[in-house]
C-alpha positions as CSV (number, residue, x, y, z in Angstrom):
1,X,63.0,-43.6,40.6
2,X,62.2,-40.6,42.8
3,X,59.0,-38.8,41.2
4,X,58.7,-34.9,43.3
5,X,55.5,-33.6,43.4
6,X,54.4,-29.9,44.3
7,X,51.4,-30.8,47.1
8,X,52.8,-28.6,49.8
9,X,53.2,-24.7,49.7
10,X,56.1,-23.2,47.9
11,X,59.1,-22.1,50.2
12,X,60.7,-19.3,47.9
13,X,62.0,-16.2,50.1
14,X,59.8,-13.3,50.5
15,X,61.2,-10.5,47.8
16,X,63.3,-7.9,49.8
17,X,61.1,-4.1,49.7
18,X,62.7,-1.6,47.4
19,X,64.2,1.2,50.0
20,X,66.3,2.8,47.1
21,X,63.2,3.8,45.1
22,X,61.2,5.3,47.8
23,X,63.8,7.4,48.8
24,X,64.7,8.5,45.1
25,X,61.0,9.5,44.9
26,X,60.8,11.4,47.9
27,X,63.8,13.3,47.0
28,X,63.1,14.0,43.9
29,X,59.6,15.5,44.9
30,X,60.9,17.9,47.7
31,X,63.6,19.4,44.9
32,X,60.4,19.8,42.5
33,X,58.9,21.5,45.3
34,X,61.7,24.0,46.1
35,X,61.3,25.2,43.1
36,X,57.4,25.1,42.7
37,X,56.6,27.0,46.0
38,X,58.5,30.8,46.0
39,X,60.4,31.7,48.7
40,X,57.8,33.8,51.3
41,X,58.5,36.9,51.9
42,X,58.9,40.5,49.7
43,X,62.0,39.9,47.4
44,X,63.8,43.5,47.0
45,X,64.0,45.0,43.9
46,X,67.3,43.6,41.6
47,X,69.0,45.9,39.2
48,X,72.3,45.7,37.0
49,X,75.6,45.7,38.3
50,X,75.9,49.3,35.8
51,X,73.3,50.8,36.9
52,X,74.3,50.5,40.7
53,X,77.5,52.1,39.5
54,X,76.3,55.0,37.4
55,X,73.8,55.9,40.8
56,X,77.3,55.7,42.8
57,X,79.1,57.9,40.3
58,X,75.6,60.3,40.2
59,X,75.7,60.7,44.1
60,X,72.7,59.1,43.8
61,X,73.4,56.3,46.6
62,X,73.1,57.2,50.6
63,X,75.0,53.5,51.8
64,X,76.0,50.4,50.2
65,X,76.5,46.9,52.1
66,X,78.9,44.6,50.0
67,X,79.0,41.1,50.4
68,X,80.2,38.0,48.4
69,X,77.4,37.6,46.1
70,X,75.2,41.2,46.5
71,X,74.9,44.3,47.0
72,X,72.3,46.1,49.4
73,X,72.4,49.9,49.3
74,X,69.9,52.8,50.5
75,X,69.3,56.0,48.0
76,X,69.8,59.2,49.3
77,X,66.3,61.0,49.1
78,X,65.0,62.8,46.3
79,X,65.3,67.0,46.9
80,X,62.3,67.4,44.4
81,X,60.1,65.0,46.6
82,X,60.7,65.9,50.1
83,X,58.6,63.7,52.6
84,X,59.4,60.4,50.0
């Protein structure tokens, strides 16, 4: 009878690297930094929808720019603070 015995090295296949994981990770830490670092640059002022339309109705408001998800508008200066 045939006896094996283990006196040369092992030929098992080399384990395939994990590319999945990696990229999961690396991922997963820019999205953590989007929201860690804020955007650069001066944000402009946000205010409620009804208090942009009560300045409208007032007179208070020189232009408006409307798009799909804001609205930018100027004030018309203030008569008691000329120069502002």
């Amino acid at each position: 009878m045939p006896v094996e015995t283990n006196k040369g090295p092992s030929l098992k296949a080399p384990k395939p690297r994990q590319f999945g994981g990696g990229l999961l990770i690396l991922i997963t830490l820019l999205l953590v930094l989007n929201f860690v670092i804020p955007s650069f640059g001066p944000r402009p002022p946000q205010i409620a929808y009804s208090d942009f339309v009560t300045q409208v109705q007032a007179g208070k408001v020189d232009r408006a720019l409307v798009s799909n998800d804001r609205i930018e508008f100027t004030m018309k200066p203030d008569p008691e603070y000329p120069g502002c």
